[in-house]
Residue, then its C-alpha position, 0 to 999 in steps of 0.5 A: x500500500x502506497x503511503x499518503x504523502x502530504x498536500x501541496x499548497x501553492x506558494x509564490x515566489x518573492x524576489x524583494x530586498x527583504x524577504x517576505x513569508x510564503x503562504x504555504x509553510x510559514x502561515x501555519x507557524x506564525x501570524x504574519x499580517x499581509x505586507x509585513x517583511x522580514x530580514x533574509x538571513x545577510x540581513x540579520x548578520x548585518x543587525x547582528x554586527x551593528x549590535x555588537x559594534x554599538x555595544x562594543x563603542x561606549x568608553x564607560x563601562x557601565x554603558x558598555x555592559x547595559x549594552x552588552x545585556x541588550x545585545x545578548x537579548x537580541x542574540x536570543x531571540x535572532x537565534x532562538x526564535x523566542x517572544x521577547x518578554x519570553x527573554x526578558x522573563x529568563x533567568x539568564x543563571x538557571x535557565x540556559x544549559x551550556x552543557x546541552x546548549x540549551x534555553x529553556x522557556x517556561x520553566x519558572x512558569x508552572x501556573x500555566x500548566x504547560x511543560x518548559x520548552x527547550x531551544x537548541x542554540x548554536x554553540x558558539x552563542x552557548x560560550x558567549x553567554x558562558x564567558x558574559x555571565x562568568x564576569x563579575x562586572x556583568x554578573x553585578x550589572x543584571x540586576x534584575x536579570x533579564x528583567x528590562x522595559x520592553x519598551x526600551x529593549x523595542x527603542x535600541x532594536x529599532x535604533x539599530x534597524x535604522x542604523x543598518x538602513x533598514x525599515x524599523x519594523x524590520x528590526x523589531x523583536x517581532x520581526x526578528x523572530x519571523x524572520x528566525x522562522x522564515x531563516x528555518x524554513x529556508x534552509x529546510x528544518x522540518x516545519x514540525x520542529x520549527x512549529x516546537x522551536x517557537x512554541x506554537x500548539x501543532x494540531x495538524x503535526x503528522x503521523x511520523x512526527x508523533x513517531x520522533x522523541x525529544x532526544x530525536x528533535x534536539x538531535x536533528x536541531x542540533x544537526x541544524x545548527x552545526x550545519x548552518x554554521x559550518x556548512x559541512x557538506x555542499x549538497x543543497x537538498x537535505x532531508x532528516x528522518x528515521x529508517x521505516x524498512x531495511x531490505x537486505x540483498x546479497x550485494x546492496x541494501x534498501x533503506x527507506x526512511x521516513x521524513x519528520x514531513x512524512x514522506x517516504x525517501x529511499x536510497x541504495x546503499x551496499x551491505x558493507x556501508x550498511x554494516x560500516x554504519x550500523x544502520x536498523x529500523x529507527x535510527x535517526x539519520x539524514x539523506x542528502x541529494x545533489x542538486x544535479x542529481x533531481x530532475x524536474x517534470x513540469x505539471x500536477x499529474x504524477x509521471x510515471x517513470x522508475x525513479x523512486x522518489x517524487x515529490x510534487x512542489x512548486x517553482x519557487x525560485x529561478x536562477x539563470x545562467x548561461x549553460x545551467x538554471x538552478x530551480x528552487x522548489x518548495x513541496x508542500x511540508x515547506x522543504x525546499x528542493x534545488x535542482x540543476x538542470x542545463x538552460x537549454x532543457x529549462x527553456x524547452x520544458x519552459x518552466x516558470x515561477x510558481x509552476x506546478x512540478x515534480x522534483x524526481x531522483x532516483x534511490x542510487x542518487x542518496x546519500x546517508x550521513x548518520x551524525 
């Protein structure tokens, strides 16, 4: 029996200086009112550096280190995605675990009822905050911790939007951590995580998600973070799931694993890889594919051809280029999907922004990587 995989919903594609959230992923994570913006992820590196110089300027030092607690606010809510009086409600001493690179929201708050949330960090923020906190002249100009005017905390942020030439709204709390969620989703952290990661009740969570522990999502957070900071590997197209189906031959194995997104993808590995790697049903891992290596169909029926994995998406984004055309597609969990494909084949098939297509590539063409 076929699985089910998840709905399309068409989105369209934006070409503005300042990204703006589709409508298919992003709207079921965050409330975004129609015409706002968000910075693209150059843009909330450029905030970041204003932030540090402005904090870094002041010759006292009692104004160097009240900035230095705005700066470690805005870092938090860059990096976490977090509400900002869920920052300014911290305590900064007990509620940020360097050893797991972690921050925990609601801990302090069991009235409401629901459980702390966790929020992976890069670990490189982990050790800012480490070495910021173990300062005495730091620890002695909390204060009240966290506990800031928000208003005032709005006002420097704004300051700061303005300074790098961007529109004040921009740079609000607010839209800081939309653009965290827009940043995610672009480079393809599965929506179901993203929907943990800022909090949102998930109603609509697939079935395999149900299926992924805690431990699971920290890891494939964890993944996340170090790849985007490091950027290990040059493959574009990158999904994170856990093995449903082994099926050993006397020369090579199926693996078919389950996407947090729900779908299925298989890849062909040989025994000796299957061994090496210690692979079993349920373990985590992620599968890569090489841009090159995805072909695209153009239109909503699904083709018949060999390939075993297929996913339909819509044209997001077209890169053009004298010999090859990059396409970037979006399928319907919000994963974005890069395919490379020679120009003169683009033009024949005259693939457009916000066509419908599927995004195919065979099992030999995936590779596992079990970090």
């Amino acid at each position: 029996m076929a699985k089910e995989k998840p709905t399309l919903e068409p989105q369209g594609p934006d070409d503005r200086p300042l990204a703006k959230p589709g409508h298919t992923s992003l709207a079921r994570i965050i409330s975004v009112p129609e015409g706002s913006r968000c910075l693209d992820t150059v843009q909330l590196s450029q905030l970041e550096q204003a932030f540090r110089q402005w904090a870094a300027s002041p010759a006292r030092s009692d104004v160097r280190l009240s900035r230095k607690r705005i700066l470690l606010i805005f870092l938090l809510i860059r990096y976490t995605g977090a509400k900002l009086n869920e920052v300014l409600a911290l305590d900064p001493f007990q509620d940020i675990d360097h050893q797991r690179q972690l921050v925990i929201f609601g801990k302090s708050d069991a009235a409401s009822g629901r459980p702390p949330r966790e929020v992976e960090i890069p670990d490189s923020l982990s050790q800012e905050m480490q070495a910021a906190l173990a300062d005495p002249a730091f620890q002695g100009s909390l204060g009240s911790l966290f506990n800031v005017d928000a208003g005032h905390v709005r006002r420097k942020f704004y300051e700061r939007a303005a300074a790098c030439g961007f529109p004040k709204e921009g740079g609000g709390p607010d839209a800081i951590r939309k653009s965290r969620a827009v940043e995610l989703m672009q480079n393809n952290l599965p929506l179901p995580v993203v929907q943990r990661i800022l909090g949102h009740s998930t109603p609509n969570l697939t079935a395999s998600f149900v299926s992924f522990s805690d431990d699971d999502i920290h890891q494939v957070t964890k993944f996340f973070l170090e790849k985007e900071s490091g950027r290990r590997t040059s493959a574009r197209n990158t999904f994170f799931g856990k093995i449903s189906v082994i099926q050993k031959g006397d020369i090579q194995t199926k693996v078919e694993l389950v996407t947090i997104g729900g779908y299925p993808v298989t890849t062909v590995i040989t025994n000796d890889s299957l061994a090496r790697l210690g692979l079993k049903a349920g373990t985590l891992l992620t599968a890569e594919v090489k841009a090159p290596m995805v072909v695209l169909q153009k239109g909503g029926k699904e083709p018949k051809c060999s390939a075993e994995n297929m996913f339909q998406g819509i044209i997001e984004k077209i890169i053009k280029g004298k010999v090859t055309t990059e396409y970037v597609v979006r399928i319907a969990d919000g994963t974005q999907l890069c395919s490379l494909v020679t120009s003169e084949s683009g033009r024949r098939l005259e693939l457009r922004a916000n066509d419908p297509v599927w995004a195919i590539f065979n099992s030999f063409s995936v590779v596992l990587h079990l970090d």
